[in-house]
C-alpha positions as CSV (number, residue, x, y, z in Angstrom):
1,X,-4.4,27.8,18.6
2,X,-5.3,24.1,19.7
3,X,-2.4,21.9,20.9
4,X,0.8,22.4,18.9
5,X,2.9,19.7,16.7
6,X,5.9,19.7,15.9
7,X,8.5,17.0,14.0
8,X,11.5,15.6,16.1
9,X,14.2,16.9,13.0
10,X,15.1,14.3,10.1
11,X,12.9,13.5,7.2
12,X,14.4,10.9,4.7
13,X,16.4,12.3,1.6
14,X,15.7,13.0,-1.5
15,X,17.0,10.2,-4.4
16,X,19.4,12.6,-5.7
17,X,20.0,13.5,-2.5
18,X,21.4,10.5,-1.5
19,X,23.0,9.3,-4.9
20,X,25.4,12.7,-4.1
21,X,26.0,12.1,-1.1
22,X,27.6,9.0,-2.4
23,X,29.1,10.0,-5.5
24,X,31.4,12.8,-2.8
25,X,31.6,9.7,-0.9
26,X,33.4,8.1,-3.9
27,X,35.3,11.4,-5.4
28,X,32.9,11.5,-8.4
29,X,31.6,15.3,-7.3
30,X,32.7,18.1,-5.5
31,X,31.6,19.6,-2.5
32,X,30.1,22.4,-4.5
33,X,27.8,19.9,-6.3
34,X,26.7,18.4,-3.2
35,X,26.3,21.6,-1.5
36,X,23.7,22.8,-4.0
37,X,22.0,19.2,-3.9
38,X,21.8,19.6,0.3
39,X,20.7,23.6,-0.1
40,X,17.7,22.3,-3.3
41,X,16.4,19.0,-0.4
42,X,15.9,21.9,2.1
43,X,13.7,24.2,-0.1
44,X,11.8,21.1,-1.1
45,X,11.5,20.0,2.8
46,X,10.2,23.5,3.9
47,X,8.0,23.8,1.2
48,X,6.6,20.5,1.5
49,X,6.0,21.1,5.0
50,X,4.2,24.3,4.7
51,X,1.6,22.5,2.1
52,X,0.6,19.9,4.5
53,X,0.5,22.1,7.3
54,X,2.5,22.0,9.5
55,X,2.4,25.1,12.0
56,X,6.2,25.0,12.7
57,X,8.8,23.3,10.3
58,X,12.6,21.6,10.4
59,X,15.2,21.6,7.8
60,X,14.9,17.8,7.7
61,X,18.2,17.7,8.9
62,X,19.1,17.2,4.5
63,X,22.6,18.6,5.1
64,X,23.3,16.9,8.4
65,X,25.7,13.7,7.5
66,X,24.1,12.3,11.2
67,X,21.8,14.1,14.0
68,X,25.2,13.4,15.9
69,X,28.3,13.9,14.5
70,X,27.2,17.6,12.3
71,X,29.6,19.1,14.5
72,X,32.3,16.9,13.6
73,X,33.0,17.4,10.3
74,X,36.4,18.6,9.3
75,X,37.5,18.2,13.1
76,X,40.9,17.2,13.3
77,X,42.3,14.3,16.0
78,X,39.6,11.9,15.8
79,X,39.5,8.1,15.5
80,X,36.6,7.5,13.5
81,X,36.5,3.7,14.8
82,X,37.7,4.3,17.7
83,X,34.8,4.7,19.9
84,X,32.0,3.3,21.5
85,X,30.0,0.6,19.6
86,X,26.1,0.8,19.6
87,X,24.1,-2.2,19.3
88,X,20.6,-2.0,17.6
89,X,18.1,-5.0,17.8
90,X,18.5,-5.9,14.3
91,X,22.2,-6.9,14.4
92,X,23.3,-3.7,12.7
93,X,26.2,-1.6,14.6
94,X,26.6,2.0,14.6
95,X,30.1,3.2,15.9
96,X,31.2,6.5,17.1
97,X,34.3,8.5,16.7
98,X,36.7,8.5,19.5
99,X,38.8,11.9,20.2
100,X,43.0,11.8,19.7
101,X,44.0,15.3,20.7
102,X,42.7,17.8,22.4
103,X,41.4,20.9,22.4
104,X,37.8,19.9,21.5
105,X,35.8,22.3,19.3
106,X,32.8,22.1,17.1
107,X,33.7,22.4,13.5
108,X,30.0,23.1,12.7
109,X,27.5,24.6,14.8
110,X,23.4,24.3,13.6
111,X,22.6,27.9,13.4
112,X,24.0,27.4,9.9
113,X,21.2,24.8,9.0
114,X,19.2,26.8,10.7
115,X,19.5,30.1,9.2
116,X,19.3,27.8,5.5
117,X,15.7,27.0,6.3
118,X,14.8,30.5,7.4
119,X,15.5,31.4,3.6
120,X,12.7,29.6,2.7
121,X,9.5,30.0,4.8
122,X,8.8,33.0,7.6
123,X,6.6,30.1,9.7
124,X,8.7,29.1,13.0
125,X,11.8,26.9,12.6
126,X,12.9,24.8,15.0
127,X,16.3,23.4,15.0
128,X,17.2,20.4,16.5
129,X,20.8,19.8,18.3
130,X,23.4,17.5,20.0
131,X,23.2,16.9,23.4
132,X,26.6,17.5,24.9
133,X,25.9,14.4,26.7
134,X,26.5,12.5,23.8
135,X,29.5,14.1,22.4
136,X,30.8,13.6,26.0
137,X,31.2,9.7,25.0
138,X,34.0,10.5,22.3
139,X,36.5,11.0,25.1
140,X,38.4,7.7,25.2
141,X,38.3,5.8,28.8
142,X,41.8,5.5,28.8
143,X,42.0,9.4,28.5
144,X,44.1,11.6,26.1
145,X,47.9,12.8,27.2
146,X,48.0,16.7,27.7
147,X,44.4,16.8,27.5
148,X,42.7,15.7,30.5
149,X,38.8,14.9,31.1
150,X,37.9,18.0,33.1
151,X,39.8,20.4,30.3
152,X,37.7,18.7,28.1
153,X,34.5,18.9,29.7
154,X,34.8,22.5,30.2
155,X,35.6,23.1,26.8
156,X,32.4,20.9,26.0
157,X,30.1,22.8,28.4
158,X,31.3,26.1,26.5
159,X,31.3,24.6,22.4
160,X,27.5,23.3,23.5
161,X,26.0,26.6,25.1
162,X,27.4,28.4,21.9
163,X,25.7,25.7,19.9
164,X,22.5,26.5,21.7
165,X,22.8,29.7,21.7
166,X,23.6,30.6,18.3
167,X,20.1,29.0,17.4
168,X,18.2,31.2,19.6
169,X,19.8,34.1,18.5
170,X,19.1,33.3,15.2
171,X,15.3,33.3,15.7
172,X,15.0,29.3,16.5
173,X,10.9,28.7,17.7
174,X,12.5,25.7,19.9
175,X,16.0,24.4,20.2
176,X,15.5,20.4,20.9
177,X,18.5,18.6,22.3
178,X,18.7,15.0,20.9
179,X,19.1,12.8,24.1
180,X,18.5,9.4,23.0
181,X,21.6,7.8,24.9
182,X,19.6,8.8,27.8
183,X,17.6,5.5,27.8
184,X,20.6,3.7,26.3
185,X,23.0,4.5,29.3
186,X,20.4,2.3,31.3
187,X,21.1,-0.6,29.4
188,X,24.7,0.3,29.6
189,X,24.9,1.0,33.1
190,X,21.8,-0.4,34.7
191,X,22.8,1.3,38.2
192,X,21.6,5.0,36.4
193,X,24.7,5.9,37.6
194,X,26.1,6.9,33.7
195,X,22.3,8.2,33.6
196,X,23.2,10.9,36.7
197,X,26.5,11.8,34.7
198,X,24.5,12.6,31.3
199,X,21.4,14.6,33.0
200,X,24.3,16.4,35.4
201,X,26.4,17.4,32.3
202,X,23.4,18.8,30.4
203,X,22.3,20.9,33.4
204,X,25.3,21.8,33.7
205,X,25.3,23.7,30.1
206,X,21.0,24.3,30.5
207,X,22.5,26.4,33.5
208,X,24.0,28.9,31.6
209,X,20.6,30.3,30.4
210,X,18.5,32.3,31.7
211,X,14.3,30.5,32.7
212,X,13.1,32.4,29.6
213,X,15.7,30.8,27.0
214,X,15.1,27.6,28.8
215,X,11.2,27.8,28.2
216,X,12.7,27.8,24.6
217,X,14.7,24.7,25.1
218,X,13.6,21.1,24.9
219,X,15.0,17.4,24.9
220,X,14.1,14.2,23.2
221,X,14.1,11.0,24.0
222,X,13.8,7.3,22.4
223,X,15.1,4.3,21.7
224,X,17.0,5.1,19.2
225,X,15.5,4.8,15.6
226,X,18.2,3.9,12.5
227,X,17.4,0.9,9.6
228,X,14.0,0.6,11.2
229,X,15.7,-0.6,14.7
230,X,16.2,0.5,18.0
231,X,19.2,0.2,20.4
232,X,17.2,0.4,24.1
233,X,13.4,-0.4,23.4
234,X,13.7,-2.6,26.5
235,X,14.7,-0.3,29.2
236,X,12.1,0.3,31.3
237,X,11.0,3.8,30.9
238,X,10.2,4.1,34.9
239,X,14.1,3.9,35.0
240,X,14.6,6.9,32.3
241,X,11.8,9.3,33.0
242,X,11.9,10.6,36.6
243,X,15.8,11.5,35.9
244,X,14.7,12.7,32.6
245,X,12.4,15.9,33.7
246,X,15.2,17.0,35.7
247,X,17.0,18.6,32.8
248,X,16.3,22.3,33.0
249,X,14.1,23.0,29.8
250,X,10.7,23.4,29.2
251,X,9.6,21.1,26.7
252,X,9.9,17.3,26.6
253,X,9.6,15.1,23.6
254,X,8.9,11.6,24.0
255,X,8.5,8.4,21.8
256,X,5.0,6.6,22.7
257,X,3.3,5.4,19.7
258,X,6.0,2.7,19.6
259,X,6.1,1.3,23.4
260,X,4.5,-1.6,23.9
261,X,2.1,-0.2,26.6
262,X,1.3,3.7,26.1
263,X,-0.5,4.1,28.8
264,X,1.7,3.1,31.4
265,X,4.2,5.4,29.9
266,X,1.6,8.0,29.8
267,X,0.8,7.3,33.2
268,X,4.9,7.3,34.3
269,X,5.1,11.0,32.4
270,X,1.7,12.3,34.6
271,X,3.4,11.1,37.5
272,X,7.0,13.1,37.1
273,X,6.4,16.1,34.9
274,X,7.3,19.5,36.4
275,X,4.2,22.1,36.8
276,X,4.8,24.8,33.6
277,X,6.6,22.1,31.3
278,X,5.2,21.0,28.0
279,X,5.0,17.1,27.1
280,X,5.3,16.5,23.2
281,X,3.6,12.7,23.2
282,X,4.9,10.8,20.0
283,X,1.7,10.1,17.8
284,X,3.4,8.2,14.9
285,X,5.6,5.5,14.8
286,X,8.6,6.1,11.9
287,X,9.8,2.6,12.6
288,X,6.4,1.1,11.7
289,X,5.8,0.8,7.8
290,X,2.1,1.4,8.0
291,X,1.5,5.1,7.6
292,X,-1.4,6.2,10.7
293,X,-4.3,7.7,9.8
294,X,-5.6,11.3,11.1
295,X,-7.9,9.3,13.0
296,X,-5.4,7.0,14.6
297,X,-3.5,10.1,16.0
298,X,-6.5,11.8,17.6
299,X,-7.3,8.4,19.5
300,X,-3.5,8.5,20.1
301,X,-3.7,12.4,21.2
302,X,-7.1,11.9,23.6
303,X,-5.8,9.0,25.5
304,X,-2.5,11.1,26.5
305,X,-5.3,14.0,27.3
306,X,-6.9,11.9,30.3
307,X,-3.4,11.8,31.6
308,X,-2.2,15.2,31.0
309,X,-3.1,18.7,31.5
310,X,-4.5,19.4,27.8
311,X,-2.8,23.2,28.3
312,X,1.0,20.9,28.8
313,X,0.1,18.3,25.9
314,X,1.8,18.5,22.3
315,X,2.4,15.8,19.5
316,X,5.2,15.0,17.5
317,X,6.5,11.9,15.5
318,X,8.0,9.4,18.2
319,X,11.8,9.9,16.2
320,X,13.6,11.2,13.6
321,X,12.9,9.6,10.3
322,X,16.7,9.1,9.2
323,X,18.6,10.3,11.9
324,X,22.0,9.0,9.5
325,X,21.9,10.3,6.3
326,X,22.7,6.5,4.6
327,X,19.1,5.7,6.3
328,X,17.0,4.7,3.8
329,X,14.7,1.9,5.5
330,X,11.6,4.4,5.3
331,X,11.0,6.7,2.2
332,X,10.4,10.3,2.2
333,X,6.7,10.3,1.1
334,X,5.9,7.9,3.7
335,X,7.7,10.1,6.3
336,X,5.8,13.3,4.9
337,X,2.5,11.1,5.0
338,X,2.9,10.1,8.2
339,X,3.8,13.8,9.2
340,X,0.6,15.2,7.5
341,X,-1.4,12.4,9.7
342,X,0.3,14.0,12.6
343,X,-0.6,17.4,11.8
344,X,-4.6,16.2,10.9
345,X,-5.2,14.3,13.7
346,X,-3.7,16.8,16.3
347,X,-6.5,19.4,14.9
348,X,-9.0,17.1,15.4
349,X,-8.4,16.2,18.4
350,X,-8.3,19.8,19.5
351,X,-11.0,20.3,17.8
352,X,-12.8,17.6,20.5
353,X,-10.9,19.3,23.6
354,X,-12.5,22.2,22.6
355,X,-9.0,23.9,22.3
């Protein structure tokens, strides 16, 4: 079978794509327009996919309006700049929506991107999600009258596990939780005390399944990745990763090709993964211009072998390639190139593993 590879979830747009999502932006078309523009990207991204070979396949998240806010849309009571700032290294802010009223439920759940991209191929889908960790930072500090934080966590905890749930149940290969305010809590809260919050509220939800859906179930982690930037490439990843591998899933996928020393990282993950848990080491870099060749990634794959069990190695791309759907810093064929590197130079170094 050799070592698998999968993406993270978002593949840049297509140019019509985007150019609709504007023109709803502005009035110009209707939602049944852009609808059928979101439903022909998806075809396109599956197929695509299948050509270069990849063994499992995303919808590209092409009818996402963010990896975070999908299950926001429509929701009523929310201040959409009324939350938290986030800071990338470039100067350029992303904001998140803070919540007004109470009670909290998702408008959208992914099962529905999901069960989109299942039209198209019968190769294994896997489906990316929110963590509830995240969505947990749209409750306002200064909390919300007749709606207090522990009614709103629990009905968080429940909204979340039917999120996850509804993607198993509709034949997911993998759900992945996005988690990348994981390492951005540390530069938040450099005690890890926010850190314990997160990991406790996802366990919290990971709980409610049983060790066979969980085996199902990973979580991602990087520096963020939006406008070719990131928002917490300087915490130290000896902070982030011991706290990480206590979330209650079974695969881990983390950004490498990016940090400035792999091999300590590599070194850190060897040190603190859990006995049964796959490691998905990121190969390519989408922040880096420069498209990898196959060769690259199986240097890239062999050096994480003489750290990790071979049988608990996978590859995937370090991030999302536009995790917003107004991302447009790296194109779609570079991202597809970059993929098909990925998917090249994982078989050959299998291929020298002698798996």
């Amino acid at each position: 079978m050799g070592i698998p590879t999968e993406a993270i979830g978002s593949i840049p747009r297509p140019a019509a794509l985007v150019d609709a999502l504007a023109q709803h932006a502005q009035g110009l078309i209707g939602p049944e327009e852009l609808a059928a523009r979101q439903a022909a990207a998806v075809a396109d991204t599956v197929a695509r996919l299948e050509q270069i070979g990849s063994p499992v396949l995303v919808d590209g998240e092409q009818s996402k309006p963010s990896f975070l806010t999908y299950p926001l849309e429509g929701l009523e009571g929310l201040d959409p700049a009324g939350g938290p700032e986030i800071p990338f290294a470039d100067g350029h802010t992303r904001r998140l929506p803070a919540l007004t009223k109470g009670p909290f439920r998702y408008r959208r759940r992914a099962e529905t991107y999901l069960k989109e991209a299942l039209k198209h191929t019968e190769r294994p889908v896997k489906q990316a999600v929110i963590a509830p960790s995240a969505l947990s930072l749209l409750y306002p500090a200064d909390g919300i009258a007749d709606y207090p934080p522990k009614v709103f966590f629990d009905d968080l905890v429940v909204e979340a596990e039917a999120d996850i749930r509804g993607c198993l149940e509709a034949g997911a290969h993998v759900v992945q939780l996005d988690f990348t305010e994981g390492r951005l809590s540390l530069k938040l809260d450099p005690s890890g005390a926010l850190l314990d919050d997160l990991i406790a509220l996802n366990n919290r939800v990971l709980s409610r399944f049983t060790e066979a859906e969980q085996a199902r179930i990973g979580v991602h982690t990087c520096p963020g990745g939006d406008g070719d930037s990131t928002h917490s490439a300087d915490v130290d990843y000896a902070d982030l990763l011991p706290k990480l591998f206590q979330l209650k899933v079974g695969n881990f996928y983390i950004q490498i090709a990016g940090e400035a020393d792999p091999e300590r990282s590599l070194r850190l993950i060897a040190d603190h993964l859990r006995p049964g848990s796959r490691v998905f080491i990121g190969v390519t870099d989408p922040i880096d211009p420069v498209v990898e060749t196959p060769e690259t990634v199986r240097d890239r794959v062999l050096a994480a072998a003489r750290h990790i069990p071979v049988e608990l190695l996978g590859t995937c791309d370090d991030c999302g390639f536009a995790p917003f759907a107004d991302d447009i810093s790296t194109t779609r064929e570079t991202a597809f190139a970059k993929i098909e590197a990925r998917v090249r130079g994982t078989a050959l170094a299998s291929e020298m593993l002698g798996v």
